[in-house]
N, C-alpha and C positions, 0 to 999 in steps of 0.2 A: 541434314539440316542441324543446326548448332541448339541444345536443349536449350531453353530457356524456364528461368524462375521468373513468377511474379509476386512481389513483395505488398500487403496492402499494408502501409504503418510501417513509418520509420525509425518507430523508436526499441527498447529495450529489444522487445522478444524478435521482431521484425527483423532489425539490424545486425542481434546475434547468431540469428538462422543467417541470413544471408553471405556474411562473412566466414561462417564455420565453413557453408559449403564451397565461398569461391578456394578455399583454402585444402579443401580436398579436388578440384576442379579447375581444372585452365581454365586460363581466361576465353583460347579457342572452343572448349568444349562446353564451354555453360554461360549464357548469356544473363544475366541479371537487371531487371529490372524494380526501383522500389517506386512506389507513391506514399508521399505524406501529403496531407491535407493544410499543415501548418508550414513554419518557416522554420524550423529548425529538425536535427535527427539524434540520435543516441543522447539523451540530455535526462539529465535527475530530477524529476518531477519534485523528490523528495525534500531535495532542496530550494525550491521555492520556498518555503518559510526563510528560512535563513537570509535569502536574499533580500525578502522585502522586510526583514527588519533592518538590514543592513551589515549582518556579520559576516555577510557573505557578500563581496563589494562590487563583482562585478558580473553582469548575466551571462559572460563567457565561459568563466570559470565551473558552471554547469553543464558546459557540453563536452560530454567524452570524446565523441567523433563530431569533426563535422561534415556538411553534405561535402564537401572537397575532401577528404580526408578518405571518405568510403569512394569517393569517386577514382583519386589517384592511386592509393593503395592498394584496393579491393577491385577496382573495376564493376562498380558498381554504378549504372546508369539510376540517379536520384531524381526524380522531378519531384519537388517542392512543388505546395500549393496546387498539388493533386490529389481528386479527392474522386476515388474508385465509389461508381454509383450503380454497377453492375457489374452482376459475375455468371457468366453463362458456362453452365461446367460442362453441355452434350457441346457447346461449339468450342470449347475451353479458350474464352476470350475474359479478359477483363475492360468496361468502359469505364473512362475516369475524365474526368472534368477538371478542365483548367480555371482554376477559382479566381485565380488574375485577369487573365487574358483572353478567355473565353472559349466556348468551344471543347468540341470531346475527341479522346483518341482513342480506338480501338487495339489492343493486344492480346497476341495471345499466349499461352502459355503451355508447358506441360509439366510444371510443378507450382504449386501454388500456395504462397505461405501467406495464411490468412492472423494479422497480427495489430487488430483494429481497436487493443485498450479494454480500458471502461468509459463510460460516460456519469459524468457528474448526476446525482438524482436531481430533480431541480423541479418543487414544486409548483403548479398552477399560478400560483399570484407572483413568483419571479419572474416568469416567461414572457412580460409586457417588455415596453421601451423603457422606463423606466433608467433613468442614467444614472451608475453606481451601487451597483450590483453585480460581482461577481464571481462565479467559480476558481476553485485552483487546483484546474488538471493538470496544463499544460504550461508550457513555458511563454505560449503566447497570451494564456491566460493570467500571468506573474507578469509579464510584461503589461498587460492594460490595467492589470490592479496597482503596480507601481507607476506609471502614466498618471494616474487620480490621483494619487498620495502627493504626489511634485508637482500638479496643477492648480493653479488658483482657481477659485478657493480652497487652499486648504484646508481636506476633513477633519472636525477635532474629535468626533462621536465615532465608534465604530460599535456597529450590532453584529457581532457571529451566531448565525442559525446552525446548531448540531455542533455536538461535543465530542465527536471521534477525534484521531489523529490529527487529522489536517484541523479541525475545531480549534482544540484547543493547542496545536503549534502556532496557528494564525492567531492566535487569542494573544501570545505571547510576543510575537511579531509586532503586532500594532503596539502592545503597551510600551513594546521596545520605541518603536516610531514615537510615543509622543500621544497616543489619543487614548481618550476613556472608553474604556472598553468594555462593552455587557454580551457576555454567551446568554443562550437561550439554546433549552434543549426539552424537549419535550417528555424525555426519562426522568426518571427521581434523580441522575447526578449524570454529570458527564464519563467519558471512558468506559463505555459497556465492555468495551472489549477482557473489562478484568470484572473481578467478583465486587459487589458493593463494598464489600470490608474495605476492600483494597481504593476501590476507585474513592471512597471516602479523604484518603489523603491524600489523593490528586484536588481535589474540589477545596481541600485547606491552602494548597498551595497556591493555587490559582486566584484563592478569595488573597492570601499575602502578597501576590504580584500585584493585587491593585483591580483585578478582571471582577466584575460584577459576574454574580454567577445566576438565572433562572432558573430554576427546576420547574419540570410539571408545568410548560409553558408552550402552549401551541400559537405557533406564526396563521395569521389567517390574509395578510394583506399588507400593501404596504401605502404610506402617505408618499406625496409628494410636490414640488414647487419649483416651478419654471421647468419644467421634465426632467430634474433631478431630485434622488431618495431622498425622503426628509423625515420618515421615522418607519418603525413595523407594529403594523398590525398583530394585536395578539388575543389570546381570549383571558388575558389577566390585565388588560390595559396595553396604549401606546408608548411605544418605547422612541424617543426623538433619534435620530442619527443622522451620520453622512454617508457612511457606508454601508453596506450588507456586504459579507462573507457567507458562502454557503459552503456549509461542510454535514451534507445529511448525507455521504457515503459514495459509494457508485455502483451503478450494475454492469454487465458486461452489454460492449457493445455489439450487438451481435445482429443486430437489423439486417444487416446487408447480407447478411450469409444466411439466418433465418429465410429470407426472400430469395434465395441461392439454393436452397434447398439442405442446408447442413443441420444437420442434426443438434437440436440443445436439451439439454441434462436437467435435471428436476432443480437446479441454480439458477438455473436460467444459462449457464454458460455454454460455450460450444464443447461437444462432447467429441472427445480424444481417448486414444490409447496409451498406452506408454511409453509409446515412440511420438506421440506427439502428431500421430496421423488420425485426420477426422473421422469416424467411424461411416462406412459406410462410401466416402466418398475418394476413390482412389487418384495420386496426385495432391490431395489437396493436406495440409497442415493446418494446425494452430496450434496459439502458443500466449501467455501472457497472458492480462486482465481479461481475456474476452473467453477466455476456457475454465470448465471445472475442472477440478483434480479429485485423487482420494487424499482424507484425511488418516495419517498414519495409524493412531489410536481410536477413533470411532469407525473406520470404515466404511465411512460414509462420503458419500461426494458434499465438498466446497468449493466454496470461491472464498479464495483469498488473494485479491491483490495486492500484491509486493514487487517491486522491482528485483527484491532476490530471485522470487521463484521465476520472474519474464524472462529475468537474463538467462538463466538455467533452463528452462525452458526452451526455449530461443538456441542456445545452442545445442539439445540434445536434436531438435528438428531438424540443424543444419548439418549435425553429422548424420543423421539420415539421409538428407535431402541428396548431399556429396558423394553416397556411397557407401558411409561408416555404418558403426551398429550402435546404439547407445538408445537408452529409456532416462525416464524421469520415474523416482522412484517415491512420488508424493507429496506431501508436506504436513506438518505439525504444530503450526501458527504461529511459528516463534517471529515476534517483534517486540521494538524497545522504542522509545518516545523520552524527549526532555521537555519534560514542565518549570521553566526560571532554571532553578539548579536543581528538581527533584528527579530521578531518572525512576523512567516505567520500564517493568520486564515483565514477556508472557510468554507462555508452550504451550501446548496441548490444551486440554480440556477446560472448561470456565466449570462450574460447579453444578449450574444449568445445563451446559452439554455432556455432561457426565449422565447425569439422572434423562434427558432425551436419549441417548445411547444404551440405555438401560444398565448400567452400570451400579453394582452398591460399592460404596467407598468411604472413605473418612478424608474428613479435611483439617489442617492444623494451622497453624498460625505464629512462628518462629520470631521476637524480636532479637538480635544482634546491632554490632556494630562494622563498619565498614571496615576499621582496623585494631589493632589491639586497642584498648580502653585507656590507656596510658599514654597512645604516640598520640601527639598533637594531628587536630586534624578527624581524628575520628568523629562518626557521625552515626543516625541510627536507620538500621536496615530494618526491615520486614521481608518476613518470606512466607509465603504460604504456598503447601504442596496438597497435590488431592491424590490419592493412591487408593486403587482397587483392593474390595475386602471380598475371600480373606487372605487373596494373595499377595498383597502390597504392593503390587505393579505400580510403578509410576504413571498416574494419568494427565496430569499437568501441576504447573505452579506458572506464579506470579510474583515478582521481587517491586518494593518501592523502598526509595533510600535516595538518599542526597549525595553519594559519591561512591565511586566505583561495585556501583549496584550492578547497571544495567546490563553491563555484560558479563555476570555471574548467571544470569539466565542462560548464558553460551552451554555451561555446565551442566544444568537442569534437563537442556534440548537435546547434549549428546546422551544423557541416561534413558529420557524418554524414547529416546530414534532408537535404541539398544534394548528396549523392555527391561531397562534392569528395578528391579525393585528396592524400597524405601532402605528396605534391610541391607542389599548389596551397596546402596550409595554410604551406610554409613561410612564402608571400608575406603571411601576414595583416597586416593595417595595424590592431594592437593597442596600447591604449594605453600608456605607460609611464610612469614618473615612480618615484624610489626605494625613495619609503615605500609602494610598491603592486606591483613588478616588477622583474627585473632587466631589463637591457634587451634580453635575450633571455629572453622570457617560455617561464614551463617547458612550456605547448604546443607554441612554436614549437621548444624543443630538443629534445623527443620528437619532432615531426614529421621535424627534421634527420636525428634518429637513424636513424629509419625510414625515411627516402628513402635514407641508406647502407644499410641493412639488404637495402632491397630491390637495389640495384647488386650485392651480391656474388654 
C-alpha cells in the first residue's frame, strides 16, 4: 500500500513539509494529502498590512504557491475549506469537514504533519455579532477587513486594540487608508517586544504619523448601532469608531491535537524535538506557530511565531518525513518591523528576559548615524546591546533608525547565534563606504560602548 502523509494547515510550515518530502518521494510512493480550513495555501500573513493600506495592490501577489501550483507540481491532493476536527492516532485516521458543502471525510494516514498556526487572542467582548471587528491572521481575514474599508459606509474612525507588530503595522495601514486612527494598549507604550527606552521612539513616531496613541488603557466592551461597531468600551472612557483591529498577539493553536492526545510544553505549544517529530507520538510532526522551540540564549522553551522559523520549520520536518536527516537548531527572536519610515530591529534577550534567565549584564545605549555625517541623507540610529557580565557575551540588542537600521540587526543576530562577545565584535571586518556607513559602523560603536561598560 502506497505511504500516505496527512497534511493539517496549508500554509507556511504545512506546505513546506509537504513539498520537501514529495521531493525526496515519488509521487507512486507517498500519497499526500493537505486540508486547509480557509481558501487560500502558502500566502504571507505578513503582508497583509501592506495590502490593506494599499502598497501592496493586489491579494495575489501574497501567494507564493497556489492550491494548483502544490497540486500540479508537487502532486499534492489540497482540499480547501477543509477543516480537520479529529485526529485519531490508535486508528491513524484524520476527520475533516467540508466547511462548504458539508459533510465529513475520513482518512487515514501513516505520517502526520500536524501544522495548525496560531490563533488570534480575542478577548470576551469581541466574540459577539457585532459587525466590524476584526482579526489579521489569515488572508481570509485581510480579505473581510479590506471588504469594510470598500463598503458603504465608509469607515472614517479606526480603534486598534494592542500594540504588537501586526498593532501597530495595522495602525499604519489605516492612516495610510485615509481614517483617524487611535491604538489602545494596555502597557505603558506599545512594542513590548523591545526595551521601554527603545520602544519609547516607536510611540514618537507613531504619535508623528498622525495614530493617537493610549497607554494604560483596558478595552472592556464595545458600543454599537444597527449591528455595527460604533465605539470601544474602556475603563478611561468611550472611544467612537468604525472599526476595531485586534492585535493582542496569538497563542498556538493547538486544540485539536491537545484532544488528540499530543503533548504541550509549558508555552502552551506542541512539544517537538529537533527533528520536528512530536514527543511521544510516533508518525506524527509539527512545525510552525503551533510548536515551542528552544530559545538559543536563555535556554528556555518559546513560542515565537514567525513565518521565518514555520518555513524552516516546515521544511526540516519534510526532509524527515522523505527519508532525509535534518534538525531545527532553535531560534533567537530576531525580527524587524516598519513604523511610517522608522525601522524596528531585535535579537535575543529584552532586558527583562535577561534578569528572568538569571543572567547579570550591562546594557548600553549607542547613538550613530545611518551613514557618514556628511553624505546626504544620513539619519540617526540607536542601538542598544545587553551583554553578559563578566564575560561580555552577547545577549541581545535592539536597533531603531529611520534608514537602513533594520537590517543591521542581521549583524547583531549572526554574533549572537555565534556566542561572540562585545569585545570580539569590536573586530568585525564590516563593510564601509559613505553613502552606507560611517566608518565606524553603529554596531561596532555600541559594541565599543559595551566593552567600556563592562571595564567599569
Amino acid at each position: 500500500m502506497t505511504e500516505r502523509l496527512i497534511v493539517v494547515g496549508g500554509d507556511a510550515a504545512g506546505m513546506a513539509a509537504a513539498a520537501q518530502a514529495r521531493r525526496r518521494r515519488g509521487r507512486d510512493d507517498l500519497e499526500i494529502i493537505a486540508f486547509e480550513r480557509g481558501h487560500f495555501t502558502s500566502y504571507s500573513a505578513c503582508g497583509i498590512p501592506y495590502w490593506i493600506s494599499g502598497l501592496v495592490t493586489d491579494r495575489e501577489q501574497l501567494v507564493a504557491r497556489s492550491p494548483a501550483t502544490h497540486r500540479e507540481e508537487f502532486a499534492i491532493d489540497v482540499r480547501l475549506r477543509h477543516e480537520v476536527v479529529d485526529i485519531d492516532l490508535d486508528r491513524r485516521e484524520v476527520v475533516a469537514r467540508d466547511l462548504d458543502g458539508g459533510g465529513e471525510v475520513r482518512e487515514r494516514f501513516d505520517n502526520l504533519m500536524y501544522a495548525t498556526g496560531a490563533s488570534p487572542k480575542k478577548p470576551e467582548w469581541a466574540r459577539g455579532d457585532v459587525a466590524g471587528v476584526f482579526g489579521v491572521q489569515t488572508l481570509d481575514d485581510g480579505s473581510a477587513l479590506r471588504a469594510w474599508l470598500e463598503a458603504d459606509p465608509r469607515p472614517r474612525r479606526a480603534v486598534v486594540v494592542g500594540g504588537g507588530y501586526i498593532g501597530v503595522e495595522m495602525a499604519e495601514a489605516l492612516v495610510r487608508r485615509g481614517l483617524s486612527v487611535t491604538l489602545v494598549d494596555r502597557g505603558e507604550q506599545p512594542m513590548s517586544t523591545v526595551d521601554p527606552d527603545m520602544a519609547r521612539l516607536v510611540t514618537e513616531a507613531m504619535c508623528g504619523l498622525g495614530v493617537t496613541i493610549r497607554t494604560g488603557v483596558r478595552v472592556t466592551g464595545l458600543t454599537e448601532h444597527e449591528g455595527r461597531v460604533s465605539g470601544v468600551v474602556t475603563d478611561d472612557g468611550p472611544i467612537p469608531t468604525d472599526l476595531v483591529v485586534l492585535g493582542l498577539g496569538v497563542r498556538p493553536n493547538t486544540a485539536l491535537g491537545e484532544a488528540a492526545g499530543l503533548p504541550l510544553g509549558p508555552t502552551g505549544g506542541i512539544r517537538v524535538d529537533r527533528r520536528m517529530r512530536v514527543t511521544g507520538a510516533p508518525g506524527v510532526w509539527a512545525a510552525g506557530d503551533c510548536v515551542e522551540t528552544l530559545h538559543r540564549v536563555s535556554g528556555m522553551p518559546v513560542h515565537v511565531p514567525l513565518g521565518t522559523h514555520a518555513n524552516k520549520q516546515g521544511r526540516v520536518a519534510g526532509i524527515n518525513i522523505g527519508g532525509g536527516y535534518a534538525t531545527f537548531a532553535g531560534v533567537i527572536g530576531t525580527a524587524v518591523t516598519k513604523v511610517c519610515d522608522l525601522e524596528v530591529g531585535r535579537t535575543g534577550l529584552r532586558e527583562r528576559d535577561a534578569r528572568a534567565a538569571g543572567f547579570e549584564f550591562v546594557s548600553v545605549i549607542a547613538e550613530s548615524t545611518s551613514r557618514a555625517g556628511y553624505y546626504p541623507g544620513a539619519r540617526p540610529m540607536t542601538v542598544k546591546l545587553i551583554a553578559e557580565r563578566p564575560s561580555g557575551r552577547l545577549l541581545g540588542a535592539q536597533i531603531v533608525g529611520w534608514s537602513e537600521a533594520a537590517k543591521r540587526i542581521d549583524t547583531l543576530a549572526v554574533a549572537l547565534w555565534n556566542q561572540m562577545t562585545v569585545d570580539d565584535m569590536t573586530a568585525l571586518d564590516l563593510g564601509y563606504a559613505p553613502p552606507y556607513s560611517p566608518v565606524w559602523d553603529p554596531v561596532l560603536v555600541a559594541a565599543r560602548k559595551a566593552v567600556d561598560a563592562l571595564a567599569r
